[in-house]
C-alpha positions in Angstrom: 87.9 126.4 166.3 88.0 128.4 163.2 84.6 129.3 160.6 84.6 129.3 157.4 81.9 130.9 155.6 81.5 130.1 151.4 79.0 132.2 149.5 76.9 131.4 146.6 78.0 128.2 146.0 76.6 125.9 144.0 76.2 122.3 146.0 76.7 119.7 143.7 75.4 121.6 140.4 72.8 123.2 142.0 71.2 126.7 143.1 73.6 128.9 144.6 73.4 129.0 148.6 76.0 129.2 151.5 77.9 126.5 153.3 79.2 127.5 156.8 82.3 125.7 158.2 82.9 125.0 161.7 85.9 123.3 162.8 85.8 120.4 161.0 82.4 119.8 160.2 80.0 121.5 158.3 77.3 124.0 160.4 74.8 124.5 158.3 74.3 124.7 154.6 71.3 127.7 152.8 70.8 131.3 152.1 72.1 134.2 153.3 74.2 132.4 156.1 76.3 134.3 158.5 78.6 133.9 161.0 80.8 136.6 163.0 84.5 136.3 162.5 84.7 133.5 159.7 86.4 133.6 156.9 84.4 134.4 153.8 85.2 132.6 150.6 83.4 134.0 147.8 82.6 131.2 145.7 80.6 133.3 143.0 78.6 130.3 142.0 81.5 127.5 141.4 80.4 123.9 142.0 80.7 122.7 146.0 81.7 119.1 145.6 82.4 116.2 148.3 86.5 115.7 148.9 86.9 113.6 145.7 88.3 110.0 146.8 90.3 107.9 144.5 90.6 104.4 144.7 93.3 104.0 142.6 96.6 106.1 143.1 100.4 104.9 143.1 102.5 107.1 145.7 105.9 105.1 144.7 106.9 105.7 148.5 108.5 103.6 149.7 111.1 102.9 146.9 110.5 105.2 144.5 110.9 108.3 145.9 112.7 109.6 143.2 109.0 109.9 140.8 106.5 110.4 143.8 106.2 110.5 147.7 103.3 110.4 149.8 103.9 114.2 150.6 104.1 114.9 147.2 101.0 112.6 146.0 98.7 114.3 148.4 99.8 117.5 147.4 98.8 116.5 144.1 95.7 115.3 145.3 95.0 118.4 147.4 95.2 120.3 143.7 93.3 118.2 142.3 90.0 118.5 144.9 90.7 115.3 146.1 90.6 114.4 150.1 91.4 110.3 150.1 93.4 108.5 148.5 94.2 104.7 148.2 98.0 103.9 147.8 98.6 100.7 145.2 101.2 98.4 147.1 103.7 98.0 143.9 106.3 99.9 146.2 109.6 98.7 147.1 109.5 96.7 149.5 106.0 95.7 148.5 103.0 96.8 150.6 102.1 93.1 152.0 102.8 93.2 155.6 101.3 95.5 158.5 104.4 96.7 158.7 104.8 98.5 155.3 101.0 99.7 154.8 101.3 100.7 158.5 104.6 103.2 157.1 102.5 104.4 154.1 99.0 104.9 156.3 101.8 107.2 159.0 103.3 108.8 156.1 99.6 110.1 155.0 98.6 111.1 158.6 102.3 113.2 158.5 101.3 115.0 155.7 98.2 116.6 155.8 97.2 117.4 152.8 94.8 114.6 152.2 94.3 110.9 154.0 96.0 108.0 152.8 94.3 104.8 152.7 97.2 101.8 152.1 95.9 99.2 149.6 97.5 95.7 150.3 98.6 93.3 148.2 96.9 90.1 147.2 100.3 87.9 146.9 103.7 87.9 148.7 106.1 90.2 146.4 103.3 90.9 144.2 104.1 87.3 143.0 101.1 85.6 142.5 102.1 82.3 144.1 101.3 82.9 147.6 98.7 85.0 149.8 100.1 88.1 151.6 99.3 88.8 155.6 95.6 89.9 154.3 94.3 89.6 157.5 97.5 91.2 159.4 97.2 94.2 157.4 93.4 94.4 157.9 94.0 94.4 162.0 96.8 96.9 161.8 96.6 100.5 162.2 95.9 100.7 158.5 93.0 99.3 158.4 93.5 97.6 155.0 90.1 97.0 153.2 91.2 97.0 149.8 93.8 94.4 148.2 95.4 94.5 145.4 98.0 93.3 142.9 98.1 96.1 140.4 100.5 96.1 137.8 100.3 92.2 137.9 97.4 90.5 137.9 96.2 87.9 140.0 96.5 84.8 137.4 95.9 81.9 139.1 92.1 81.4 139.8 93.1 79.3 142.7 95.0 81.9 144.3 91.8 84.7 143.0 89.5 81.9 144.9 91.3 81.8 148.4 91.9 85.6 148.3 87.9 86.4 147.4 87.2 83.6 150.9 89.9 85.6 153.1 88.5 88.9 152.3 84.9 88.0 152.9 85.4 87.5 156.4 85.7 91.0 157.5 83.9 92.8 153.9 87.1 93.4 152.3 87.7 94.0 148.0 89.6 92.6 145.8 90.5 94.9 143.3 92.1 93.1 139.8 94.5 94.1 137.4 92.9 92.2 134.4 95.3 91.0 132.3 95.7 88.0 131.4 99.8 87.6 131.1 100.3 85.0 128.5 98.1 86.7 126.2 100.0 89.9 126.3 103.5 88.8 126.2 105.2 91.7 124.8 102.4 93.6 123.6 103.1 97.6 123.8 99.9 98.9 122.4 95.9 98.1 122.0 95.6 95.3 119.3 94.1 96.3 116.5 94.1 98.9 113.2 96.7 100.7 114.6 99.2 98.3 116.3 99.3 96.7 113.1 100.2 99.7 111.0 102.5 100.5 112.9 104.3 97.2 113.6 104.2 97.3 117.5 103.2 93.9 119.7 98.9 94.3 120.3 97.5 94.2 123.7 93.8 91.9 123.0 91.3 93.0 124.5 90.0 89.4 125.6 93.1 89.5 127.7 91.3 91.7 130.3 88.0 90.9 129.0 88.8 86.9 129.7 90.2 87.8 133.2 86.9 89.7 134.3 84.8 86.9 133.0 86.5 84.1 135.1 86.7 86.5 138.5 83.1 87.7 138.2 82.0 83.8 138.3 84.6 83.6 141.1 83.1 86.2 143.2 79.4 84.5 142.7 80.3 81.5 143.4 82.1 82.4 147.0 79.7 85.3 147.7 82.5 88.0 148.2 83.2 91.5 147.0 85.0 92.1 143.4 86.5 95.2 141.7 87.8 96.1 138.4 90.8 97.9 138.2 90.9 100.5 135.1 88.3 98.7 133.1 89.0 99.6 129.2 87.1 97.8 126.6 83.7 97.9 125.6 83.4 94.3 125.5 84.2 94.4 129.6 81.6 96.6 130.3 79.2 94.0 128.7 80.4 91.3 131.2 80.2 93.8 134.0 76.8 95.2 132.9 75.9 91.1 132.2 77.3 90.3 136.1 75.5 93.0 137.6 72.2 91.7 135.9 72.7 88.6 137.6 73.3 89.9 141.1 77.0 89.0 141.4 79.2 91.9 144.0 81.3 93.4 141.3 81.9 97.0 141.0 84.2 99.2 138.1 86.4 102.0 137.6 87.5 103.8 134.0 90.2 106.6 134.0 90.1 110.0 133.4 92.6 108.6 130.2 90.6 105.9 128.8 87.4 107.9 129.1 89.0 110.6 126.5 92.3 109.2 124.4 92.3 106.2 122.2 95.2 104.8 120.5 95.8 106.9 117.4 97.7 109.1 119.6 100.1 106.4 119.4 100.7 107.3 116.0 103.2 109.9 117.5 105.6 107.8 119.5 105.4 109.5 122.2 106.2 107.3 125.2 103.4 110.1 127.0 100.7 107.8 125.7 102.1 104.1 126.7 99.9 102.7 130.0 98.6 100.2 131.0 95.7 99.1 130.1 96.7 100.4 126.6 94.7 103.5 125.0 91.4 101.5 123.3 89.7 102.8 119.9 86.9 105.2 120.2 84.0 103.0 120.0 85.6 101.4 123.7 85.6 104.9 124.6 82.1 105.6 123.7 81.4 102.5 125.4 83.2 103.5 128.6 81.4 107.1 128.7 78.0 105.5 128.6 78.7 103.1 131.0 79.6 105.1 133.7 76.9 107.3 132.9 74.4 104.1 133.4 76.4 103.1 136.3 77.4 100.3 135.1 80.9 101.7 135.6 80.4 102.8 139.0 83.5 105.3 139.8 86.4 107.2 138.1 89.5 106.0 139.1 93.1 107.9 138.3 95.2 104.9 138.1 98.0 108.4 139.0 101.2 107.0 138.0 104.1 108.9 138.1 107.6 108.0 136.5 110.8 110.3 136.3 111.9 111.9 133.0 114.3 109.4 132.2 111.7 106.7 131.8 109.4 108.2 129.7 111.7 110.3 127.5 113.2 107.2 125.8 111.9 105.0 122.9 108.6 103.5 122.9 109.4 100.1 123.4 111.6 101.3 126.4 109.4 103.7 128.4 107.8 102.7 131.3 104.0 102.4 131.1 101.9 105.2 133.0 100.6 108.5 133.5 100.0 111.5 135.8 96.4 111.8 136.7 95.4 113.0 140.4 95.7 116.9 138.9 93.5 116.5 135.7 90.8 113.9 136.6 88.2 116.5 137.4 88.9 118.2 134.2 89.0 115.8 132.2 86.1 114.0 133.5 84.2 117.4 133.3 84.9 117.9 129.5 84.0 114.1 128.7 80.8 113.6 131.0 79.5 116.8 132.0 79.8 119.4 129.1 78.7 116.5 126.5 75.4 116.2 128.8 76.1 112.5 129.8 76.2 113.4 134.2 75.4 116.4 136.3 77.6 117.7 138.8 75.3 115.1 141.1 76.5 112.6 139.3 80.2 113.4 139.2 80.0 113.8 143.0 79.0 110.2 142.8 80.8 108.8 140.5 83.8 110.5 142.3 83.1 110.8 146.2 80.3 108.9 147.3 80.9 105.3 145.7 84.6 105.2 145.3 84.3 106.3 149.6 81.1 103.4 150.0 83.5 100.7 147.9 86.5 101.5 149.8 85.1 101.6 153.5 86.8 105.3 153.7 85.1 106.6 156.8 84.3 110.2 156.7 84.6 110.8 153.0 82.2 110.5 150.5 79.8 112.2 152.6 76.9 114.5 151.6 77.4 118.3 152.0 75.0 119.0 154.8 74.7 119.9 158.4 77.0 117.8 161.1 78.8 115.8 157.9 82.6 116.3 157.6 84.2 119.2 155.9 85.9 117.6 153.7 84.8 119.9 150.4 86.0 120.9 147.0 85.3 124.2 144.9 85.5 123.9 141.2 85.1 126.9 139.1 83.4 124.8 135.9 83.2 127.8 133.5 87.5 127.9 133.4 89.3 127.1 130.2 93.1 127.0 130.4 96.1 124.9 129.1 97.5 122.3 130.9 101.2 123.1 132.4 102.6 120.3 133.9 105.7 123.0 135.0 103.0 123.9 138.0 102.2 119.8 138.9 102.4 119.3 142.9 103.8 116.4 141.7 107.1 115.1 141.2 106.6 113.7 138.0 105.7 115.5 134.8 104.4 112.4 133.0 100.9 113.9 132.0 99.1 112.9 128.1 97.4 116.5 128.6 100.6 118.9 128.2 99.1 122.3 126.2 95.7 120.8 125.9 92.7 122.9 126.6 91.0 121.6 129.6 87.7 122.8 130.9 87.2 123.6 135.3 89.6 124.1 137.8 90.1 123.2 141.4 90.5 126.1 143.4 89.7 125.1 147.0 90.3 121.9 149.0 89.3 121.5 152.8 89.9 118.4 154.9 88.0 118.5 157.3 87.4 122.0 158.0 91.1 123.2 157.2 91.9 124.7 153.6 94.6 122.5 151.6 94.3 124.8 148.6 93.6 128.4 148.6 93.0 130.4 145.0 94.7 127.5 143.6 97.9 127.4 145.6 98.5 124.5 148.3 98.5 126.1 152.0 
């Protein structure tokens, strides 16, 4: 098996010291390591990270191959330092039989580039009138944990109730899309200041704050496991904060997006800013920084959702709702939490490896960097500035809110387990 030797890191933030590779585990980690015949890797005091694990990625495949594949996603994710992903189910057909997360889970293994963790859905057809094969899709070879109905939330607190009771039994999530649908009926923007200067239907905030509120007292009252999809509004973090106080299973992502844009970009038009949950005002972003920084919020999510040109280069009202994330999030997350002081590189390693692994049951990632853990690693070379160019995305889809912005760090090694993804930058 092959070495790999990286020099003067820094692990997790800290004081520079070498991390030998072996296979697919990691040897031994401290000064002035040396192994005969490995590769050396100079790291020259760039950040060692854990593989970065999102819980919240749309691949499109199957269905939608025409904005994103799995191949293509986990090269993405590969560039952006990240070595497990969870697939939404909104695919076509829908990810709620064994048979179709099964596809996805093979798909993953086929490519190489990073592991692929199916999430199933809650309902049949993403519906919301009936469960889906929850326990099928657990038992397959996907070993489903997480379940979901993103893009559509799970409405019915009958239908929440039965799926929060099926899960328990083998310490499965749910993870809700909190939007209440009646209250958002044709909404295309954040409700408020803006919206109404500009004319355009407003997206409440107590429609996803409402929804949280009833599923947290849901989750307490059968003693099971809840997640937040893309939480967005200050007044959710108070219910989360408030649920956590009293004990109740509930954990919380924010996006790269909603932890830096608010909705006065929407000023412009430009379909590039429509997603869903809508771009908040900056006190909800304040809000959202210093939650995950408390850990109320516990993880950063992408919520990577690609769309071909033709559907966001269209009229507002028209353009489908989403953004490209997988290849910014470390950036991004870097200029809003770690250059304004708010976490270490400790606490982005959290934030982004260890709980989004620990929430999501992904075995072997997530893990600390140390002796006999897997090599699944990420170098990040924090003092880079450049622009962002969506013409070099791994991804199919060029859907990104950061085009020409100034971003701060870049991923220039991935290895899962033991064998280098990305190299200087470029996927091997």
């Amino acid at each position: 098996m092959s070495k790999t030797l990286i020099r003067g890191a820094k692990v997790l933030g800290g004081e520079p010291q070498d991390v030998l590779i072996d296979g697919a585990v990691v040897e031994a980690v401290g000064p002035n390591l040396s192994a005969e015949g490995a590769e050396v890797v100079e790291a020259d005091g760039k950040v060692l990270l854990p593989g970065l694990v999102d819980l919240h990625t749309h691949l499109r495949e199957p269905g939608r191959e025409d904005s994103e594949t799995v191949l293509t996603g986990t090269r993405a994710a590969a560039s952006g330092g990240y070595t497990n992903v969870f697939a939404m189910a909104n695919t076509f057909p829908v990810a709620d039989t064994a048979g179709v997360v099964e596809q996805v889970w093979r798909l993953g293994q086929e490519s190489g580039y990073c592991d692929v963790q199916p999430i199933g859905a809650v309902t049949v057809g993403l519906e919301g009138a009936k469960l889906a094969e929850l326990g099928a899709m657990h038992e397959s070879a996907a070993g489903v944990t997480v379940f979901s109905d993103d893009g559509k939330c799970v409405h019915d607190a009958v239908i929440m109730r039965r799926a929060l009771e099926y899960v328990k039994a083998f310490n499965g999530v749910v993870a809700q899309h909190a939007q209440e649908p009646r209250l958002t009926e044709g909404a295309q923007m954040n409700e408020g200041v803006v919206s109404a200067e500009l004319g355009l239907g407003g997206w409440p905030a107590v429609a996803e704050e409402s929804v949280i509120a009833r599923d947290v007292l849901l989750a307490e009252h059968v003693g099971s496991r809840v997640h937040i999809c893309h939480l967005s509004t200050a007044g959710s973090v108070e219910i989360v904060r408030w649920a956590k106080s009293r004990g109740i299973d509930v954990t919380a992502e924010v996006t790269p997006h909603h932890l830096l844009l608010t909705d006065e970009l929407v000023r412009s038009y430009n379909p590039v800013y429509k997603v869903n949950p809508p771009l908040r005002t900056e006190r909800d972003v304040m809000a959202l920084r210093e939650a995950l920084a408390d850990g109320t919020i516990d993880i950063v999510a992408t919520d990577h959702a690609p769309h071909p040109h033709e559907d966001k280069d269209c009229e507002w009202a028209a353009a489908a709702m989403g953004m490209v994330g997988l290849e910014t999030a470390l950036s991004v997350v870097q200029e809003t939490m770690v250059d304004t002081g708010l976490l270490d590189w400790a606490g982005v390693a959290d934030r982004m490896s260890f709980k989004p692994a620990k929430i999501g049951q992904a075995t072997g990632h997530g893990r600390p960097v140390s002796a006999g853990e897997p090599a699944n690693l990420t170098l990040v070379d924090a003092a880079y500035r450049g622009q962002v160019d969506p013409a070099g995305f791994a991804s199919r889809s060029r859907n990104t809110p950061y085009e020409g912005r100034e971003l701060p760090g870049r991923v220039t090694h991935t290895w899962l387990r033991g064998k280098a993804t990305l190299v200087d930058g470029k996927l091997t």
